[in-house]
C-alpha positions in Angstrom: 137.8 62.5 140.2 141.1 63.1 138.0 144.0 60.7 137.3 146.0 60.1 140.8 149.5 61.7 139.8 150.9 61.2 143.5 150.0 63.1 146.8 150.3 66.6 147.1 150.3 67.5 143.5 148.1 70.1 143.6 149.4 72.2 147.1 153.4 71.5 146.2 155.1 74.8 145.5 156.5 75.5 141.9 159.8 74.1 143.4 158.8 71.0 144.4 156.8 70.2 141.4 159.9 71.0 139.3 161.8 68.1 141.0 158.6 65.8 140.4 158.0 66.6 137.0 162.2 66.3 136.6 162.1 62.7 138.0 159.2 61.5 136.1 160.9 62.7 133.2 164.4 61.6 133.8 162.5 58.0 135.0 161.3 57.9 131.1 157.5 57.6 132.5 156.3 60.4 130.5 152.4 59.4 130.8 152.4 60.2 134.6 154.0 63.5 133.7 152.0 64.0 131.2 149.2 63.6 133.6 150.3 65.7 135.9 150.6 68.8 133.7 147.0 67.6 132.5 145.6 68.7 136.3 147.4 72.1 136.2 146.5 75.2 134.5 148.4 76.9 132.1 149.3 79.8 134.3 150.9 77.3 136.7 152.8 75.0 134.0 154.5 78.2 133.2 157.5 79.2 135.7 158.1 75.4 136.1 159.6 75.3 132.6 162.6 78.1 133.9 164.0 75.2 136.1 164.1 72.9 132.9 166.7 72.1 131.0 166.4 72.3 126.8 165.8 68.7 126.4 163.4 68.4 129.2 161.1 71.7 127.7 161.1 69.9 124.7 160.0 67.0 126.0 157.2 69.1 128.3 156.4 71.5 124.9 155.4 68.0 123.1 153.0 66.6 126.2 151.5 69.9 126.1 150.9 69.8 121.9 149.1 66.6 122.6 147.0 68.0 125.2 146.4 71.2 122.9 147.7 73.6 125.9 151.2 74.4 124.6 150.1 77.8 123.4 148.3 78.6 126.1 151.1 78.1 128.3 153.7 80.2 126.1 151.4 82.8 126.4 151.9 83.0 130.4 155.9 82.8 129.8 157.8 86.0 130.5 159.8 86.7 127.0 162.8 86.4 128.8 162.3 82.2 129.3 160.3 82.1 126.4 164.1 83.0 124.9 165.1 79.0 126.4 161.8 77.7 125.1 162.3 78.9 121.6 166.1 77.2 121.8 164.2 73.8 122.7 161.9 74.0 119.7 162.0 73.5 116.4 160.7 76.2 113.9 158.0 73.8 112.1 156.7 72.7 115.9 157.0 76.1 117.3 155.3 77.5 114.1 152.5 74.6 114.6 151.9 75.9 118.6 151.7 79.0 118.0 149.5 79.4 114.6 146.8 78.2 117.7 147.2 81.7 119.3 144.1 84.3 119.5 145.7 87.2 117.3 147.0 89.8 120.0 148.2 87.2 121.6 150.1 85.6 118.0 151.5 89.5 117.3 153.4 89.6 120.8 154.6 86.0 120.5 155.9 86.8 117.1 157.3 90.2 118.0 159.5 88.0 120.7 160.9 85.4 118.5 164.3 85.9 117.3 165.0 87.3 114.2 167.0 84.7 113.1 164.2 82.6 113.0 161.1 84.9 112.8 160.7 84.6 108.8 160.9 81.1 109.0 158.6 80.3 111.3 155.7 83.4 109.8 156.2 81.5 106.8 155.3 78.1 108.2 151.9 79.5 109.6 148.5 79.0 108.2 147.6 81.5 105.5 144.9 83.0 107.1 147.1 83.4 110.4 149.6 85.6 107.9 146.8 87.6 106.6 145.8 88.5 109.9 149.7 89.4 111.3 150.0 91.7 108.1 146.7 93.3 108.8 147.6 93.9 112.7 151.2 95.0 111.9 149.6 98.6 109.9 148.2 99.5 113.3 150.3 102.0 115.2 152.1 100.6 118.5 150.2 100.3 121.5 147.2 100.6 119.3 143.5 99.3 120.4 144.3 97.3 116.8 147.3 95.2 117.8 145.8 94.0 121.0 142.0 93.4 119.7 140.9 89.8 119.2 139.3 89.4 116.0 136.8 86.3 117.2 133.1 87.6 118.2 129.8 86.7 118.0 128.0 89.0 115.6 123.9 88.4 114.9 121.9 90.0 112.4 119.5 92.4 113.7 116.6 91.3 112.1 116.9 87.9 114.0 114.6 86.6 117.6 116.4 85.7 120.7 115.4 82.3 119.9 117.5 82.5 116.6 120.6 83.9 118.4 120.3 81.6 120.9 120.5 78.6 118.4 123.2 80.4 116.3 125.6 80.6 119.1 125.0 76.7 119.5 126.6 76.0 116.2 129.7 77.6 117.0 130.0 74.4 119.2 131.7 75.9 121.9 134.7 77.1 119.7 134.9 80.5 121.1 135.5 80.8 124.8 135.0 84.5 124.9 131.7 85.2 124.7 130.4 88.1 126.9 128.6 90.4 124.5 126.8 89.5 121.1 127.4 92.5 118.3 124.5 93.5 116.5 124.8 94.4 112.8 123.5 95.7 109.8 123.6 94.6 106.5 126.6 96.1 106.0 127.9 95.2 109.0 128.2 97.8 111.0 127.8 98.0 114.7 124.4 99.2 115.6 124.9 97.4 119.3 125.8 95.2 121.9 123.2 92.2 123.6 124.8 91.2 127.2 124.7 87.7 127.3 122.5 87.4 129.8 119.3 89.8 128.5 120.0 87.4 125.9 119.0 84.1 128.0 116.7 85.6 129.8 114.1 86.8 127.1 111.3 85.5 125.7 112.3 83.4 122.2 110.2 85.5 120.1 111.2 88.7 121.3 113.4 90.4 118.5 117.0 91.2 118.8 116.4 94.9 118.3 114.3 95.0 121.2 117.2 93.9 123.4 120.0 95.3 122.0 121.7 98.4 123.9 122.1 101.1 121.2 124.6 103.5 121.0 127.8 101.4 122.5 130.7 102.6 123.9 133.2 101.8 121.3 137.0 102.9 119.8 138.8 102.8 116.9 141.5 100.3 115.9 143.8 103.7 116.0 143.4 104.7 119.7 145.8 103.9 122.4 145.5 101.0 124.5 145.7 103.6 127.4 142.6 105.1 126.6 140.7 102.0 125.7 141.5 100.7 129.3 140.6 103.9 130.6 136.6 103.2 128.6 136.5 99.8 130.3 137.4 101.2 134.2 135.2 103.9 133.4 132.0 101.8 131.8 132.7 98.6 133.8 132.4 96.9 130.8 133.4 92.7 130.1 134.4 93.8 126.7 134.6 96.8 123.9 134.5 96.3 120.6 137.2 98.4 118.0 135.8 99.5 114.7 136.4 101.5 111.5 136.0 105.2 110.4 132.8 103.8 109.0 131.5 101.8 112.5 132.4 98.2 111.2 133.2 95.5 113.4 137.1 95.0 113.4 137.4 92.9 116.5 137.0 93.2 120.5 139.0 93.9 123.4 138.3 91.8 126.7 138.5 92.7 130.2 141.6 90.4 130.4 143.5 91.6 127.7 142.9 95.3 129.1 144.3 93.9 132.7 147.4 93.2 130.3 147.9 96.5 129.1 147.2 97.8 132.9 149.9 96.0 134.3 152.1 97.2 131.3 151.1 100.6 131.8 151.6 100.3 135.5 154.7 98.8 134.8 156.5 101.2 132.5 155.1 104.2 134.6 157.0 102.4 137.8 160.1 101.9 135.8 160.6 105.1 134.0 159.9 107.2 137.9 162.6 104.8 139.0 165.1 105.6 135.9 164.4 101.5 134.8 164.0 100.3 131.3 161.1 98.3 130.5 163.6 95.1 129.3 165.1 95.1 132.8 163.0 91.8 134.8 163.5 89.6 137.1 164.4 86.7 134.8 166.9 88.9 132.8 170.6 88.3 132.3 172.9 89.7 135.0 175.1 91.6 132.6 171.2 92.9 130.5 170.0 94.2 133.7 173.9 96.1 134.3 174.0 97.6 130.5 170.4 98.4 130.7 170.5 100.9 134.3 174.2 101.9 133.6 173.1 104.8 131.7 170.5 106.4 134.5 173.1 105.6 137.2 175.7 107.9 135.3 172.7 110.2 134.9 172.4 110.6 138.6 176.2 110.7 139.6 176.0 113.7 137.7 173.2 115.2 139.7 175.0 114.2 143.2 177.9 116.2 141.6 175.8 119.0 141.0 174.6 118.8 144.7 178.2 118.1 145.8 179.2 121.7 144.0 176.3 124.0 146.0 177.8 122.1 149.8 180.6 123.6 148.7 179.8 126.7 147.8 179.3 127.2 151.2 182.2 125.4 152.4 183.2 128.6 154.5 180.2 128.6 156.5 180.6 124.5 157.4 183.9 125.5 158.3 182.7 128.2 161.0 180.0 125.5 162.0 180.7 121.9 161.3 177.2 120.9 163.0 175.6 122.5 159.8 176.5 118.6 157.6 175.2 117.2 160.1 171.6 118.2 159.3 171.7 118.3 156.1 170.8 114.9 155.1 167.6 115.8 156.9 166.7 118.6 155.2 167.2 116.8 151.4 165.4 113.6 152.7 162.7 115.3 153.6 162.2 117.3 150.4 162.9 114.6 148.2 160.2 112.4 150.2 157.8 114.9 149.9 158.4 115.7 146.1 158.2 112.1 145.2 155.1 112.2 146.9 153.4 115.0 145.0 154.7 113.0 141.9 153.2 110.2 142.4 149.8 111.2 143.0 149.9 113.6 140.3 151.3 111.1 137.6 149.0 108.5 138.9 145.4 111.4 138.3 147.1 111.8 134.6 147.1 108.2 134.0 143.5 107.3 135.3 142.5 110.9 133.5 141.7 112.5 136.4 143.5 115.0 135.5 144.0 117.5 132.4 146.2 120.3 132.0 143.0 122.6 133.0 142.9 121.6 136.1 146.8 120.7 136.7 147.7 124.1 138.0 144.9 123.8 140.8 146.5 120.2 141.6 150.2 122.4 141.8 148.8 124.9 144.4 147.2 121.8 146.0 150.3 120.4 146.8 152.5 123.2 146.7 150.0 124.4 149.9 150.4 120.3 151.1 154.3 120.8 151.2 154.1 123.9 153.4 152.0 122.7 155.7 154.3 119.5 156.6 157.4 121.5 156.0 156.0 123.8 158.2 155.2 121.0 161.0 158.1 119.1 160.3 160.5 121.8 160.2 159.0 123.2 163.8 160.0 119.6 165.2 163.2 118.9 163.6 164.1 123.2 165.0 163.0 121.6 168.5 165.6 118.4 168.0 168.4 120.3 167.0 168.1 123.2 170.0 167.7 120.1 172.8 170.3 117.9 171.1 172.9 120.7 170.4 171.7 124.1 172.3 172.1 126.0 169.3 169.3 128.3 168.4 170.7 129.5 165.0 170.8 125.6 163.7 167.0 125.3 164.6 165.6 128.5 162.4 167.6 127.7 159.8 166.3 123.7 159.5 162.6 125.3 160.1 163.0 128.0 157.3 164.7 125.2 154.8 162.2 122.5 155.8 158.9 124.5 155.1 160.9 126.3 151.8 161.8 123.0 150.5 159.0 120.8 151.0 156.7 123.5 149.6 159.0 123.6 146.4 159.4 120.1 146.4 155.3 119.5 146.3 155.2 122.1 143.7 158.0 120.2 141.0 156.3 117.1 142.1 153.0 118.0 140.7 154.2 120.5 137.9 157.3 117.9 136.1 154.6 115.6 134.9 152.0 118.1 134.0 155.3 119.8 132.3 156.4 116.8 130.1 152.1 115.8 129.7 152.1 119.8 128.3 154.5 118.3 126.0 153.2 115.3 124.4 155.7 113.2 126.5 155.4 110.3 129.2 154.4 112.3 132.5 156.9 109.5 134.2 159.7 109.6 131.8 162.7 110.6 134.1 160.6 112.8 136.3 161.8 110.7 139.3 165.0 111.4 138.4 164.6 114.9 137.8 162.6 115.9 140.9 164.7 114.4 143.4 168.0 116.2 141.8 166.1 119.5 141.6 165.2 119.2 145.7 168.9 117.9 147.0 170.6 121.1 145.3 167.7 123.2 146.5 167.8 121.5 150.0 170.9 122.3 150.5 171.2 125.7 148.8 168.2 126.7 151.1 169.9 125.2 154.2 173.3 126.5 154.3 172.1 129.8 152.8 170.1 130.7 155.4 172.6 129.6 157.7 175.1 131.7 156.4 172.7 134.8 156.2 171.9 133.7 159.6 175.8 132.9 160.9 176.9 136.4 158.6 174.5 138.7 161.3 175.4 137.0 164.4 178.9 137.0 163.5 
């Protein structure tokens, strides 16, 4: 049983155990606080330290060094508090805690630390730990190579189970990520992979040839993170290893660093459909978060102009019938709805590579038949509403003939924006959120109040 650090330590919310850890601190009984971070993992340590002030992290930072966890926790720290940490910290400490970081992990922290300090801090790292940032900056962004661990187990392949087995003792424990066991030549190049637990379960003498998988699924240090996740969904694999033109072991890539780079993926593809940048978080600045959206906002008060024009283009014909604006919110919900549908689904098969540009235009028909048939159902219903609610025949054809035009045009730029900008070597979500929803208002309300002036123009 642990060290008693009070009742209710380990079911308080993050609130609560801010105000304990703040008294025990403020009370100057730093061994009970140090205790109580002792009994909570890193993941949880994290967003206490936001409701910290600078001398109190400090103080938290240096209970952590002796426990050995600091980096681990500044790895869970959204870069935006890791900004306050950094203030609390001295460049040799910081430079100390975080020279103890895997090196993906040591590249991102780096990449956050402010430039006014980053040289000094590189410079105070181990030498080896320097090597290994220069080595990792020549690899491209978002590159398999700047988010591959370089720490794996590799065995010779001449050797027995029984030899593997005793060679992995050694190590002492010292690496924690052990899935797979890399077979190599004498050369050392990757001739394959030994799951762990073929491994235990074989006979000593049997030879490490004999258990090896040949032929592994493997990428270079040059391909995008994107596709490497893609390998590991695909495989359901623990772990892939990155290696050179020439098959050599560079490093690995685990099944948690690839849940990183799926929730950054995810991330930026949610952002960029909702005009967002990528800097814009929860725990950012007020006045970051204004100057960072301002720009897409004046992006689409432009479009709502550009809708605002086509209304009144046909400003005659909601003159002869007012009842006309009253609908018309309907019919650009709708086909906005039903475009950002089609987008989604169709940026989401282009990210999981379900989908390539062979078989995009069968997605577009897909969906372009989709929007019909609800515009065609919805547009029937909404025809049926605005004959009972206003007894006005002329209102209802033209909502049912602007439903099922618009919803069918709508699915068909939902699906064909992304395969557009994926055509052209760009992000399928890069402003297509944006740019379907102007493109079905104006055409919303250019089908709407066209047809019901054609329609108004014959009765008349």
């Amino acid at each position: 049983m642990g060290p008693d650090t009070g009742p209710g330590y380990g079911m308080a919310t993050p609130e609560v155990t801010t105000r304990i850890l703040r008294r025990l601190l403020a009370s100057g009984v730093h061994t009970r606080a140090e205790r109580l971070l002792a009994r909570m993992p890193p993941a949880d340590i994290a967003p206490l330290l936001s409701g910290l002030s600078p001398v109190e992290i400090r103080v938290v930072i240096e209970l952590l060094f002796r426990q050995r966890r600091a980096a681990r926790t500044l790895r869970e720290l959204p870069h935006e508090i890791l900004a306050e940490v950094f203030n609390a910290v001295t460049d040799p400490r910081l430079a100390d805690v975080i020279a103890r970081l895997e090196i993906d992990d040591l590249l991102e922290m780096v990449e956050w630390l402010p430039e006014e300090r980053r040289d000094s801090i590189v410079s105070r790292l181990p030498e080896n730990k320097r090597a290994e940032l220069e080595k990792a900056d020549l690899y491209p962004e978002s590159s398999a190579g700047r988010v591959m661990t370089t720490s794996f187990v590799a065995l010779d392949e001449k050797m027995t189970s029984q030899e593997a087995i005793d060679s992995i003792r050694l190590l002492g424990g010292e690496d924690e990520s052990i899935l797979y066991l890399y077979v190599v030549d004498d050369q050392r190049a990757l001739t394959g992979v030994v799951p762990l637990r073929r491994l235990v379960a074989a006979p000593p003498a049997r030879s490490i040839q004999e258990l090896m998988v040949q032929v592994p699924v493997t990428v270079s240090a040059d391909a995008d993170q994107e596709e490497v996740a893609e390998l590991v969904r695909r495989y359901d694999l623990l772990a892939i290893p990155v290696t050179d033109v020439d098959g050599h072991m560079l490093g690995i890539i685990t099944v948690d660093d690839v849940i990183d780079v799926i929730t950054e993926e995810a991330t930026e593809d949610m952002y960029h459909l909702a005009g967002l940048s990528e800097d814009d978080r929860v725990y950012s600045p007020a006045h970051v978060s204004a100057r960072k959206r301002l720009p897409w906002m004046l992006l689409n008060l432009a479009t709502a102009f550009m809708a605002a024009w086509v209304v009144g283009l046909f400003h005659d014909t909601i003159e002869q019938m007012v009842a006309l604006a009253f609908f018309m919110p309907v019919v650009a919900g709708m086909g906005g709805n039903s475009g950002i549908q089609a987008l989604t689904v169709i940026t989401r098969g282009i990210a999981l590579g379900e989908i390539e540009f062979s078989t995009g235009l069968r997605s577009a028909r897909k969906e372009f038949t989709v929007g019909l048939a609800i515009g065609a159902t919805m547009g029937a219903l909404s025809a049926v509403i605005a004959y009972l609610w206003l007894g006005t025949p002329l209102i209802g054809v033209a909502l049912f003939l602007a439903m099922l035009i618009t919803m069918a045009i709508a699915g068909l730029m939902g699906a064909g924006v992304p395969l557009l900008l994926k055509a052209l070597d760009q992000d399928p979500a890069l402003g297509a959120g944006v740019i379907v929803t102007t493109f079905t208002d104006v055409f919303a309300f250019f089908s709407f109040l066209g047809i019901a002036s054609i329609l108004l123009d014959r009765m008349t």
